[in-house]
DRENLOMAR-87228 format. One record per residue (C-alpha): residue in three letters; residue number from 1; x, y, z. Coordinates in steps of 0.02 Angstrom, whole numbers, plus 50000, padded with zeros to 5 digits. Example, Ala and Ser with C-alpha at 12.3 -4.5 7.8 and 13.67 -1.06 7.14 Angstrom:
<keros>
type | seq | X | Y | Z
ALA | 1 | 50615 | 49775 | 50390
SER | 2 | 50684 | 49947 | 50357
</keros>
This chain:
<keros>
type | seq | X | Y | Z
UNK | 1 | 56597 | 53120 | 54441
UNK | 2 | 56495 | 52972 | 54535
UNK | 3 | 56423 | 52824 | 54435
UNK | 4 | 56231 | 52881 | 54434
UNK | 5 | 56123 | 52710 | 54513
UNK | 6 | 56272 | 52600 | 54575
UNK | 7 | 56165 | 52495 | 54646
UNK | 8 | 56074 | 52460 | 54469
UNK | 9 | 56216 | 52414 | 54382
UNK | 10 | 56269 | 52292 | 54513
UNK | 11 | 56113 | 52217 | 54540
UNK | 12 | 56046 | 52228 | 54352
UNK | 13 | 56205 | 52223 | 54260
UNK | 14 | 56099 | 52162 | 54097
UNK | 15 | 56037 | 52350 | 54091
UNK | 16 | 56126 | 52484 | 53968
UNK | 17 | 56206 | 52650 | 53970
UNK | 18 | 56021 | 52746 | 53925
UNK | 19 | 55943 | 52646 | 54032
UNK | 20 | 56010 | 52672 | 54183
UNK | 21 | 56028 | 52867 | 54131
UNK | 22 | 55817 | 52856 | 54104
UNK | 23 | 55811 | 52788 | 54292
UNK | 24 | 55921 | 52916 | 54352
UNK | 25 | 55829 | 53059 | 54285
UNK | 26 | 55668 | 52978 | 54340
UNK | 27 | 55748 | 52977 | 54524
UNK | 28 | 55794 | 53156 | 54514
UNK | 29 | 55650 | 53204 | 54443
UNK | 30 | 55556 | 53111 | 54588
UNK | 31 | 55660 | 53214 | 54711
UNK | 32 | 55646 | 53355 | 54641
UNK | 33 | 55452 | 53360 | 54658
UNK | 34 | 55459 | 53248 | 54830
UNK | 35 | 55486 | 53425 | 54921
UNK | 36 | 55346 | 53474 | 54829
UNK | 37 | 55229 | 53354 | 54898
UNK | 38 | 55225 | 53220 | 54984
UNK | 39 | 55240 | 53063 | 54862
UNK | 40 | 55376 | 52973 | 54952
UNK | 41 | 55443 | 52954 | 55127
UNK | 42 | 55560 | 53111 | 55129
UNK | 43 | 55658 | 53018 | 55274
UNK | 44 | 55689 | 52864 | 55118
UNK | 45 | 55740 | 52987 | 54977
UNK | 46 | 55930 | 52990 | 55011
UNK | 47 | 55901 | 52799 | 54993
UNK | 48 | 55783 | 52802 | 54867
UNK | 49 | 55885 | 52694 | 54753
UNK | 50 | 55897 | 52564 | 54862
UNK | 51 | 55753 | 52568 | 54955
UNK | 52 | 55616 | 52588 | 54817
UNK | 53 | 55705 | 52577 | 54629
UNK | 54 | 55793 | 52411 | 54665
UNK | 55 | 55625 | 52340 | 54723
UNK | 56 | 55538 | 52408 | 54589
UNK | 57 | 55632 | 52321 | 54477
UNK | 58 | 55638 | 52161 | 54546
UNK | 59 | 55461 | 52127 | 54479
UNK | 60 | 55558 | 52080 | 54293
UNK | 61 | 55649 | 51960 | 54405
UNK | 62 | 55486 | 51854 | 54445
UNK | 63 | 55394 | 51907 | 54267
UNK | 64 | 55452 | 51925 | 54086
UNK | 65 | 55302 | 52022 | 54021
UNK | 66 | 55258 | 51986 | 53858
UNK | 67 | 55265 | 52106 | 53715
UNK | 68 | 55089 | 52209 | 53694
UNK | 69 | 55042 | 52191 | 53887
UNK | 70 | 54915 | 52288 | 53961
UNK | 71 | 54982 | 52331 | 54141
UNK | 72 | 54911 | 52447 | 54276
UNK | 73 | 55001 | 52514 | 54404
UNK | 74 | 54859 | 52524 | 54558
UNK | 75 | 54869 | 52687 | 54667
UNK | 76 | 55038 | 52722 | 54583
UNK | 77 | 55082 | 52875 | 54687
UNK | 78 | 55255 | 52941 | 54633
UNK | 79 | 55258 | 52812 | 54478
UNK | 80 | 55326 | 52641 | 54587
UNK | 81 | 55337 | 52520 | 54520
UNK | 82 | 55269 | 52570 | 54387
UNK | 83 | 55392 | 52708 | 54303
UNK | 84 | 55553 | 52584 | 54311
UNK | 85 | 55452 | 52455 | 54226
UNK | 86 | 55392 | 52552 | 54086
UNK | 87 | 55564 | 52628 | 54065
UNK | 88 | 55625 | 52448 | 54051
UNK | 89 | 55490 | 52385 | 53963
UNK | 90 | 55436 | 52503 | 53799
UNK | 91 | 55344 | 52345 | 53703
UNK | 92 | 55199 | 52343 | 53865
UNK | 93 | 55075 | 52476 | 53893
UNK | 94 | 55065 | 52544 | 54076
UNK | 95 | 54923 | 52628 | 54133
UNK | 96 | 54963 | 52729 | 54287
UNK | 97 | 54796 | 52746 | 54398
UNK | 98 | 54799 | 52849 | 54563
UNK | 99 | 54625 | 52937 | 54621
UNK | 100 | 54718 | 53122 | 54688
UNK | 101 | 54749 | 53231 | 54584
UNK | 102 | 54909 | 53328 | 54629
UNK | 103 | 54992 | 53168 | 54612
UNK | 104 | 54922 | 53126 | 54442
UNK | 105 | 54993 | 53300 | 54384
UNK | 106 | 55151 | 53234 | 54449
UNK | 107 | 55158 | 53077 | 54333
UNK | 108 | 55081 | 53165 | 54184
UNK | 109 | 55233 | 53281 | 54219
UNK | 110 | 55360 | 53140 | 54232
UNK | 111 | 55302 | 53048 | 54092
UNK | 112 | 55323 | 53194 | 53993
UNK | 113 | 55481 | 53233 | 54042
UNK | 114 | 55561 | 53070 | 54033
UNK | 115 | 55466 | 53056 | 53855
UNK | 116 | 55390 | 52883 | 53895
UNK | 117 | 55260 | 52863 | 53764
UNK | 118 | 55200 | 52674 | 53809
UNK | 119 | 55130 | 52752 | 53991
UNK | 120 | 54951 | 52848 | 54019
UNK | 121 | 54920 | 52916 | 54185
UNK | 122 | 54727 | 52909 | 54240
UNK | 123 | 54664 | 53006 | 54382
UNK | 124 | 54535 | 52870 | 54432
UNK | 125 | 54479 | 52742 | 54574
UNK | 126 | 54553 | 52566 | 54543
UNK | 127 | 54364 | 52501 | 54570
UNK | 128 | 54290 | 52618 | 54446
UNK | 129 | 54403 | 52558 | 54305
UNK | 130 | 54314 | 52470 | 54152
UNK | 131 | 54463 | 52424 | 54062
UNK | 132 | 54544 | 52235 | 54084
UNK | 133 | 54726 | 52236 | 54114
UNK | 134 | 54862 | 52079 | 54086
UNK | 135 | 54942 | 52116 | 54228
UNK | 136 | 54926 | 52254 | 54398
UNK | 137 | 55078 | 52326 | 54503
UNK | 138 | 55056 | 52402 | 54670
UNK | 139 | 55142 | 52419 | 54843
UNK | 140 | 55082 | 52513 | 54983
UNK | 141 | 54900 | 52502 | 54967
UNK | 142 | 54748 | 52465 | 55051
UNK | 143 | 54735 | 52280 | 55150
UNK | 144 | 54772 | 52124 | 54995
UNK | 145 | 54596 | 52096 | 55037
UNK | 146 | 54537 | 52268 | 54971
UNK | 147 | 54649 | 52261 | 54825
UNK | 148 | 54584 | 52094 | 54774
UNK | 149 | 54401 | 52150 | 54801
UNK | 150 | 54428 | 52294 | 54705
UNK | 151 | 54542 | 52213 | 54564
UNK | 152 | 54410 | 52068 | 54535
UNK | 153 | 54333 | 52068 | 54350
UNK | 154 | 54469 | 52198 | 54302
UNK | 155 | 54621 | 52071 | 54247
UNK | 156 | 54606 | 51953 | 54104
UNK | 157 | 54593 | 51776 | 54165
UNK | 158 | 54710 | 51618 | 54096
UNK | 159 | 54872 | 51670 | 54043
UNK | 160 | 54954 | 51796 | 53935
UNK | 161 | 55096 | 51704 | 53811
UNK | 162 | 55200 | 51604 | 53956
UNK | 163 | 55152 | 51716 | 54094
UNK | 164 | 54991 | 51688 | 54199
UNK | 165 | 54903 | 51845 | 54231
UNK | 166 | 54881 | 51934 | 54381
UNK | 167 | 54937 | 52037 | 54517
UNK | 168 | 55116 | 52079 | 54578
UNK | 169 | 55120 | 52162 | 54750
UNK | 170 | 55275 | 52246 | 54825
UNK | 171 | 55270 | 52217 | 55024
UNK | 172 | 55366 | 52219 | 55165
UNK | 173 | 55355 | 52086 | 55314
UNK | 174 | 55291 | 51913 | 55314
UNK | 175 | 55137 | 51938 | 55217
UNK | 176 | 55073 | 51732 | 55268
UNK | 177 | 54938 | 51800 | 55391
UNK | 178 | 54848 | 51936 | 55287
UNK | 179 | 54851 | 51832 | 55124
UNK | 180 | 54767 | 51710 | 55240
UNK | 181 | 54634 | 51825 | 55312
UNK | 182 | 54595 | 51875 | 55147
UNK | 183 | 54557 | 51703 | 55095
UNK | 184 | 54695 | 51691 | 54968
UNK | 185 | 54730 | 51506 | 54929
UNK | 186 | 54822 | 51543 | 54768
UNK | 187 | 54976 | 51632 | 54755
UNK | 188 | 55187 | 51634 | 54764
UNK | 189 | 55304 | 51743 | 54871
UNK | 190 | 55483 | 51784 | 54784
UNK | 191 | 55585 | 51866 | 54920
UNK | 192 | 55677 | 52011 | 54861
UNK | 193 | 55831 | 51934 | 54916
UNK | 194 | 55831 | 51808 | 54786
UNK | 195 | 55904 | 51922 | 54672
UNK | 196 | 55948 | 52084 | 54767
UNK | 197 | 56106 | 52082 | 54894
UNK | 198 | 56070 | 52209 | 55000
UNK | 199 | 56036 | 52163 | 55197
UNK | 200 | 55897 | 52314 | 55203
UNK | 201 | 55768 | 52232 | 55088
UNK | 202 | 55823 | 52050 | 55178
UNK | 203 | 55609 | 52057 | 55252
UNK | 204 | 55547 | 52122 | 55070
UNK | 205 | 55423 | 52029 | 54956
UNK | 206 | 55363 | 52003 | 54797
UNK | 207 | 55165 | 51923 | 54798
UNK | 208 | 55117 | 51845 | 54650
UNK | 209 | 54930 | 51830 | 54655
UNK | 210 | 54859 | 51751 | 54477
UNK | 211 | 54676 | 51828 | 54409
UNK | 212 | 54575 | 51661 | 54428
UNK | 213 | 54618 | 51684 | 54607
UNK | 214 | 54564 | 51866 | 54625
UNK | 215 | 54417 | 51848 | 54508
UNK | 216 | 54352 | 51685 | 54614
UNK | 217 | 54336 | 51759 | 54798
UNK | 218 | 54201 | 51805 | 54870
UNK | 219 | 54204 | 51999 | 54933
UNK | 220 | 54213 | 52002 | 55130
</keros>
């Protein structure tokens, strides 16, 4: 029998044995409801663990979330980034928000499932949340500059034990010209291939964009 998530334990050897069998239920599970509806690019699910788990959990590369965060996963769709984290991370809160609701039944079923009691799954619009987060995952959203508008107000300024606060967006491509557009002054960029090996996420980034930053611009 194959080694369930090679790729995992070669790229995040620090992770144990019911760990990695957490993810790899997750990833079935995923696949499972994929044919179901459309959560992921069907044409990326026989690569799924490369293409979206390994990025997913590249975030804990960049961030070492501090015990008791608040996090919220923006338009989290099948769960990414979110799920890994929170399977990684049982001392933070995650707070999975997507506005449609098939999907939301999805993660409310997953998160049931994979018996993660640190996650809640909200069936809301990222601007009409009232609660202030620590921290907010996404990937594949609207433009940065939407994101920002909508995140601004809703993550606590200043930093959180070592960590500054703030947003961590999954993207693909030389994000320099949007981040730009949007007016972003403030922020890092972590390729993925400082700490994943694998050529297909080579133009993959990580955007680190702190709260003072989102909470100062003005909405365009």
């Amino acid at each position: 029998m194959s080694e369930p998530l090679p790729l995992v334990r070669q790229n995040f050897p620090e992770l144990d044995e019911n760990q990695r069998h957490v993810l790899a239920e997750y990833a079935r599970l995923l696949g499972w409801w994929n044919e179901r509806i459309n959560l992921v690019s069907r044409r990326d699910m026989p690569n799924f663990e490369r293409k979206h788990l390994l990025p997913s959990l590249a975030v804990l590369r960049a961030v070492d979330f501090p015990a008791d965060s608040a996090i919220m996963d923006a338009g989290s769709g099948g769960g990414l980034p979110g799920l890994p984290l929170a399977i990684l991370r049982p001392d933070c809160r995650f707070t999975l928000v997507d506005s449609v609701a098939k999907k939301t039944r999805v993660l409310e079923d997953l998160v049931d499932r994979l018996e993660l009691a640190n996650v809640e799954v909200r069936r809301a619009r990222i601007e009409s949340m009232e609660e202030r987060f620590d921290f907010v995952t996404g990937r594949a959203l609207k433009s940065l500059a939407t994101l920002c508008d909508w995140l601004r107000g809703r993550i606590g300024a200043g930093a959180h034990g070592e960590e500054r606060r703030g947003l961590f967006y999954l993207k693909g491509g030389d994000p320099s010209l949007e981040l730009d557009e949007a007016g972003i002054e403030d922020y890092e960029l972590f390729p993925l291939s400082l700490w994943i090996e694998e050529p297909e996420l080579e133009t993959k980034v990580l955007i680190f964009i702190p709260a003072d930053e989102i909470n100062r611009r003005r909405k365009r």
